[in-house]
C-alpha positions in Angstrom: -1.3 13.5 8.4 0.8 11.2 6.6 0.9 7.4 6.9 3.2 5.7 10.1 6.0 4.3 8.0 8.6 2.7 9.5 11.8 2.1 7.7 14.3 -0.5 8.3 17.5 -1.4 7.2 18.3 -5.1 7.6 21.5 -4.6 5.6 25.5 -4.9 6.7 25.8 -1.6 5.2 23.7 1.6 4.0 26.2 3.0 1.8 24.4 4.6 -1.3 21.0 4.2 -0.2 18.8 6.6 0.0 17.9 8.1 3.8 14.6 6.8 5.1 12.7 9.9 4.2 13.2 9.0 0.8 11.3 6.1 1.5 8.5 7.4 3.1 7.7 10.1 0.7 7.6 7.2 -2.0 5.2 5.2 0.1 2.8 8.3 0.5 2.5 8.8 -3.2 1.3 5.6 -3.1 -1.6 5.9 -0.8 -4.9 6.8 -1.6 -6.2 9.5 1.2 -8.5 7.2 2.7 -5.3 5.2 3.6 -3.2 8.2 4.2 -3.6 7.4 8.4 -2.6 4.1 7.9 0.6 2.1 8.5 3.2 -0.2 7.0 6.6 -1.1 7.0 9.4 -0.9 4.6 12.2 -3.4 5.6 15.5 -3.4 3.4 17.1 -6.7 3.5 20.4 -8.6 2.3 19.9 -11.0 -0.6 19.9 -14.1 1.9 16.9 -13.3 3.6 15.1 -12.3 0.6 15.9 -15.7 -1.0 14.6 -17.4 1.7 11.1 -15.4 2.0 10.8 -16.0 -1.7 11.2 -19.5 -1.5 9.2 -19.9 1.4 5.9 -17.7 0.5 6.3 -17.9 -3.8 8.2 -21.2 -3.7 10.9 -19.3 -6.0 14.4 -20.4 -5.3 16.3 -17.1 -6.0 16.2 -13.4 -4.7 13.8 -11.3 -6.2 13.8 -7.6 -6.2 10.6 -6.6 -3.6 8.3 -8.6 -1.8 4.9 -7.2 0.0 3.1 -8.8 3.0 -0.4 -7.1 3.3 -2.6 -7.6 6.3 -5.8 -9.5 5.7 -8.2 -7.3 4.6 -10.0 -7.3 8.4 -7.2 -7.0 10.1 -5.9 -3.9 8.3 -9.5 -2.0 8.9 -9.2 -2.9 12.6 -5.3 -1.6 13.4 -5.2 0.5 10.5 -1.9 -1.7 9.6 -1.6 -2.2 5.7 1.2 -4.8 5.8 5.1 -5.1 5.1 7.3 -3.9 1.7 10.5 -6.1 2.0 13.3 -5.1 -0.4 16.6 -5.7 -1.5 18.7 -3.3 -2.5 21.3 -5.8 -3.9 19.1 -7.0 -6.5 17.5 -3.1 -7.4 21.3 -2.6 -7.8 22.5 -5.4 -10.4 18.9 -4.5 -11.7 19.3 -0.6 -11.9 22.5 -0.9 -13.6 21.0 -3.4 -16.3 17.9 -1.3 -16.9 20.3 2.3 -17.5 18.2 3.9 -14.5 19.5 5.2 -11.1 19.2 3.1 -8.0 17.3 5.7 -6.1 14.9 5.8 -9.1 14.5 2.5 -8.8 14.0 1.9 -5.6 11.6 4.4 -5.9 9.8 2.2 -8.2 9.9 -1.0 -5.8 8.0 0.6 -3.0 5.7 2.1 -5.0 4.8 -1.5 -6.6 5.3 -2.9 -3.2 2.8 -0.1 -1.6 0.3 -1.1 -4.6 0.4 -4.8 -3.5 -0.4 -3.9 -0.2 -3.3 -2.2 -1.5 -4.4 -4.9 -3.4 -2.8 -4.4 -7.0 -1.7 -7.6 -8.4 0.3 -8.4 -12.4 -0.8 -11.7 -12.5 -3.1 -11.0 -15.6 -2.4 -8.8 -18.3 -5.5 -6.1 -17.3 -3.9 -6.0 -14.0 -1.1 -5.4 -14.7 -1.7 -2.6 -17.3 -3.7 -1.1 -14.4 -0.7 -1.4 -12.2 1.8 -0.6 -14.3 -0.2 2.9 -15.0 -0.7 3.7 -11.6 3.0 3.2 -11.0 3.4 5.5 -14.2 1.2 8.1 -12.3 2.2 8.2 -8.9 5.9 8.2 -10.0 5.5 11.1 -11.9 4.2 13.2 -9.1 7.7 12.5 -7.6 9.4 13.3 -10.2 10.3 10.0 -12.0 10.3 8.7 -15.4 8.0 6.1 -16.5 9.8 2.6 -15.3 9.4 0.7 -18.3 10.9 2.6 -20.2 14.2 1.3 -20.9 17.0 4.0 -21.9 
């Protein structure tokens, strides 16, 4: 049974985003099986509210592209919850079209790092974030996407 993921789109307007499905199967790729009962939310937001979180919870005054919430790690064994994925498609945009890749492909990307956060993955150092970046790589691939990072 695949994880509960519930998709929601905080946005004035959906137009060239991909359908929630999209979402989900992108999550999934993401989760090991011991996880693959669990659940999590994917929230796509306008760049306001991203801003704000960011500034709030990073102390980053600007938008970023994704930000994840996990559950302490007690509370996500007890409701099976793993946390929240926000991201804003406004910023995956500007940053799609920079980068040469598609929006969907990179909004892939973002909930797959997101999903890893939840799960503990982290960049801060470069050995973690070689071992993120490759399980990006990986799980990517078995969706049918090219390797992120590397720019056409």
């Amino acid at each position: 049974m695949p994880a509960q993921i519930a998709v929601q789109y905080a946005l004035a307007s959906r137009r060239g985003l991909p359908a929630a499905n999209r979402f989900r199967v992108w999550a999934n790729a993401a989760l090991p099986s011991r996880q693959a009962t669990s659940s999590l939310t994917i929230r796509l937001v306008e760049t306001a509210e991203i801003h704000a979180l960011n500034q709030r919870f990073r102390q980053q005054d600007k938008p970023t592209n994704v930000l994840s919430f996990p559950l302490p790690a007690a509370l996500q064994q007890q409701h099976d919850v793993l946390g929240d994925v926000l991201i804003c498609p406004a910023v995956a945009a500007a940053e799609a079209q920079a980068q040469h890749k598609t929006l969907a492909d990179h909004l892939a990307h973002l909930t797959v790092h997101g999903v890893l956060h939840l799960l503990g993955f982290d960049h801060i150092q470069a050995d973690q974030a070689r071992r993120m970046e490759a399980a990006e790589c990986r799980i990517l691939a078995t969706c049918g996407i090219a390797d992120p990072y590397l720019l056409r």
